[in-house]
C-alpha positions in Angstrom: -35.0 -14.1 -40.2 -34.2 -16.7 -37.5 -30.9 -16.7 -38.5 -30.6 -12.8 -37.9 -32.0 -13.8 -34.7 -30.0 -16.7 -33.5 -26.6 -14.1 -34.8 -28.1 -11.3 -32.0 -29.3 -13.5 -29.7 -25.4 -15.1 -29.6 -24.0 -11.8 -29.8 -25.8 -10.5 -26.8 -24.7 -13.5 -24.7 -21.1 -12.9 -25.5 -21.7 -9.6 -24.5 -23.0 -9.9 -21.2 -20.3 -12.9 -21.1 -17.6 -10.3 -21.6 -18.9 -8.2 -19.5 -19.2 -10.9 -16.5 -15.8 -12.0 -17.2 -14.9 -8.6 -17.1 -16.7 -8.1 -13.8 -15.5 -11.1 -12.0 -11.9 -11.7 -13.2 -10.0 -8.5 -14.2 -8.5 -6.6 -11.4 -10.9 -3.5 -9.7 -7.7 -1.8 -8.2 -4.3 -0.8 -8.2 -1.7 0.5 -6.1 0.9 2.8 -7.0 4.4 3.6 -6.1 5.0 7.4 -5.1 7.7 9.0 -6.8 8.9 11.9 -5.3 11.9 14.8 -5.7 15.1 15.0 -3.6 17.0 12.1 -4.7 15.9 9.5 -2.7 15.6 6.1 -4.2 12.0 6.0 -4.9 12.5 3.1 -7.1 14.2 0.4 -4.6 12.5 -2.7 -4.4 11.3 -3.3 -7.9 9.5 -7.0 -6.8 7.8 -6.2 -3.5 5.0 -4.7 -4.2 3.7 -7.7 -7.1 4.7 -10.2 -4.9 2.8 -8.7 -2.2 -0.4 -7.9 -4.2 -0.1 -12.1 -5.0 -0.4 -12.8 -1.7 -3.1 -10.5 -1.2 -5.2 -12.1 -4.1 -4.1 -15.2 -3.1 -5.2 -15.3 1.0 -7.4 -12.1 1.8 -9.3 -12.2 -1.6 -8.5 -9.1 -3.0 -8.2 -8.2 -6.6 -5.6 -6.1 -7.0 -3.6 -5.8 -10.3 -0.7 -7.6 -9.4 1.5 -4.8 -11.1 2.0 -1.5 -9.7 1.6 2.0 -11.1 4.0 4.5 -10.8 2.2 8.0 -10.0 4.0 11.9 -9.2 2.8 13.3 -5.9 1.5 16.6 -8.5 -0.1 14.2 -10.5 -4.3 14.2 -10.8 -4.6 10.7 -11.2 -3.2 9.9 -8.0 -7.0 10.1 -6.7 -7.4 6.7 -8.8 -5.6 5.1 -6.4 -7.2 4.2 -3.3 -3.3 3.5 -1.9 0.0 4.8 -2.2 3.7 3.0 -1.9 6.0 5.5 -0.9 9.4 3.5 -0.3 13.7 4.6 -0.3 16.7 5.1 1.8 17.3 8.7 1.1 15.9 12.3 1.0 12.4 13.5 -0.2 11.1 16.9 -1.2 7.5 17.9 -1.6 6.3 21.5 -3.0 3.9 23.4 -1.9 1.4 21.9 -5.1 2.3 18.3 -4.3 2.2 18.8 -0.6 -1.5 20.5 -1.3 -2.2 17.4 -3.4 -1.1 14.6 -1.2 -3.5 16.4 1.5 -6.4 16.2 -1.0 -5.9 12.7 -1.9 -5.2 11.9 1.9 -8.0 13.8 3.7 -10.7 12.8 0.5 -10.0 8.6 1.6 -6.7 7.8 0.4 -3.9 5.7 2.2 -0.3 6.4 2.0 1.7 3.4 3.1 5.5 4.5 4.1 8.4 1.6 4.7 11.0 3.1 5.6 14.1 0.9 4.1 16.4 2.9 6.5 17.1 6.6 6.5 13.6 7.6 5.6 11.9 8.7 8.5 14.0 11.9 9.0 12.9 12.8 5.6 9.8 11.2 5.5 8.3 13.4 8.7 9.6 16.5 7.8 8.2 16.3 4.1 4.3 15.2 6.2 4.7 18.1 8.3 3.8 19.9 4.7 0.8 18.1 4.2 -0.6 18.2 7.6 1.7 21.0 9.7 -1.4 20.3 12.0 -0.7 16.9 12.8 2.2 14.7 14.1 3.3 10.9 13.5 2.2 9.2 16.7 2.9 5.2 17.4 -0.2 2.9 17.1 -0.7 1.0 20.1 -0.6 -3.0 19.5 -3.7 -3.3 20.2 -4.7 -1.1 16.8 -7.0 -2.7 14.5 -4.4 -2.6 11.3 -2.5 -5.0 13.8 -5.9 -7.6 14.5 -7.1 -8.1 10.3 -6.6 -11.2 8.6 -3.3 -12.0 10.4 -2.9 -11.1 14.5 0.1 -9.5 15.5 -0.3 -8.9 19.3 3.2 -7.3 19.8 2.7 -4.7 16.7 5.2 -4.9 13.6 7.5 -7.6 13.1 11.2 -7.0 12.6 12.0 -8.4 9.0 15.7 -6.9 8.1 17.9 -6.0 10.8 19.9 -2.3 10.6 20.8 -1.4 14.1 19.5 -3.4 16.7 16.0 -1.0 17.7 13.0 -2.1 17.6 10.1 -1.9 15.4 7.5 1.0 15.1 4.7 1.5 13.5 3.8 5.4 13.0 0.8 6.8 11.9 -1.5 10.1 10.9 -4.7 10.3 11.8 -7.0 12.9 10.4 -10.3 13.4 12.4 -10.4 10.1 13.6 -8.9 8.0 10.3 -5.5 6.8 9.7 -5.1 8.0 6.2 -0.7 7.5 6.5 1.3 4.6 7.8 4.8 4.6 8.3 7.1 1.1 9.7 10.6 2.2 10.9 13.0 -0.4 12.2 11.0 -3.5 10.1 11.7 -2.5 6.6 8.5 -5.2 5.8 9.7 -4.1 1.9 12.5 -6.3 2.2 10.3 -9.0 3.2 8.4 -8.9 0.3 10.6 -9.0 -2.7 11.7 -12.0 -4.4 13.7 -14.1 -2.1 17.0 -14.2 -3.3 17.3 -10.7 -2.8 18.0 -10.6 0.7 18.0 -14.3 1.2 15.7 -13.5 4.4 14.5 -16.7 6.2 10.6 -18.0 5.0 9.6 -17.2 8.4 9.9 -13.4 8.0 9.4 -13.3 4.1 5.5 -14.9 5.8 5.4 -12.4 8.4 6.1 -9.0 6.3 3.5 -10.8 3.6 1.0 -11.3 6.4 1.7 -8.1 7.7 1.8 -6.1 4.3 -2.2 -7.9 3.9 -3.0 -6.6 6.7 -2.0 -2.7 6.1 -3.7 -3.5 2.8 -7.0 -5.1 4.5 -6.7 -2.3 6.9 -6.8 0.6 4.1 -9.3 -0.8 2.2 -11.9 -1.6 5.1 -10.9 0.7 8.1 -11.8 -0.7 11.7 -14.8 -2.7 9.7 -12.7 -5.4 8.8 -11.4 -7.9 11.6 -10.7 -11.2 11.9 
């Protein structure tokens, strides 16, 4: 009988054990990549976003799974995402059913991050005007909380990987009175996060479109609750 006993007894604290570990250690979220119709290169930048998620685990103590999901913008499990990577160089479509998803998944607490590798916006701001014909891309001011989280950035987004000379921008959509879709134009913070050999960018910006990128992050996660 005490046997019996000591083999439940040690079975019910490896459960709860498990279930600690389970608790404490294994990632809560994950963020996905948006693929999307048109032939745009939805795929580019294969290592940004795990390198970025690594630095988020690593310095704003997140606990993200450090590799990313790749969800459809028709898709119903995109609502298990509580943030979207939408990335590319080139054209985007959304139907009417994606377009009507991406508004439910938007307007019911999700985030849409867009970086705009160069030649998105166009693309990228037609395809929005689907999801909310209502609403328009306007430029966060610097002083914008998603600039002020972990990381300050008094003069807005930092230029990472130069195209043609302009400066930064960071874009936004905000539906009654919360950003739910970020956009950087002229920073391309993407190339800034993937592995350095890539793009052979100097450690200075590679830490700034990290520290940025944990910010947009901190930002989606938290809203205006979460300053430094």
């Amino acid at each position: 009988m005490n046997r019996v006993f000591r083999i439940r007894h040690f079975v019910f604290l490896l459960t709860l054990a498990l279930l600690f570990y389970s608790l404490t250690f294994s990632p809560t979220y994950q963020i996905a990549r948006l693929k999307y119709n048109g032939g745009g290169d939805w795929y580019v930048s294969p290592t940004a976003l795990s390198n970025l998620i690594r630095f988020c685990n690593k310095n704003i103590g997140t606990n993200l799974n450090e590799e990313e999901a790749m969800v459809e913008a028709s898709a119903k499990d995109i609502f298990n995402y509580p943030l979207l990577y939408m990335t590319g160089h080139g054209n985007i479509i959304f139907n009417q059913q994606e377009a009507t998803n991406l508004r439910n998944y938007l307007t019911g607490g999700g985030f849409l991050l867009i970086n705009d590798s160069y030649g998105l916006k166009s693309f990228a701001t037609r395809e929005m005007k689907k999801i909310f014909p209502e609403l328009e891309f306007i430029e966060l001011p610097f002083d914008h909380p998603l600039y002020h989280q972990k990381f300050d950035f008094p003069n807005g987004l930092p230029k990472i990987h130069e195209h043609d000379g302009k400066s930064p921008q960071g874009l936004g959509i905000i539906y009654n009175g919360r950003l739910v879709c970020f956009m950087d134009i002229e920073s391309d913070i993407g190339d800034g996060w993937e592995d350095p050999e890539i793009h052979n960018d100097p450690e200075e910006k590679r830490t700034q479109a990290f520290k940025m990128g944990a910010n947009i992050i901190q930002y989606a996660f938290m809203g205006d609750g979460m300053k430094r």
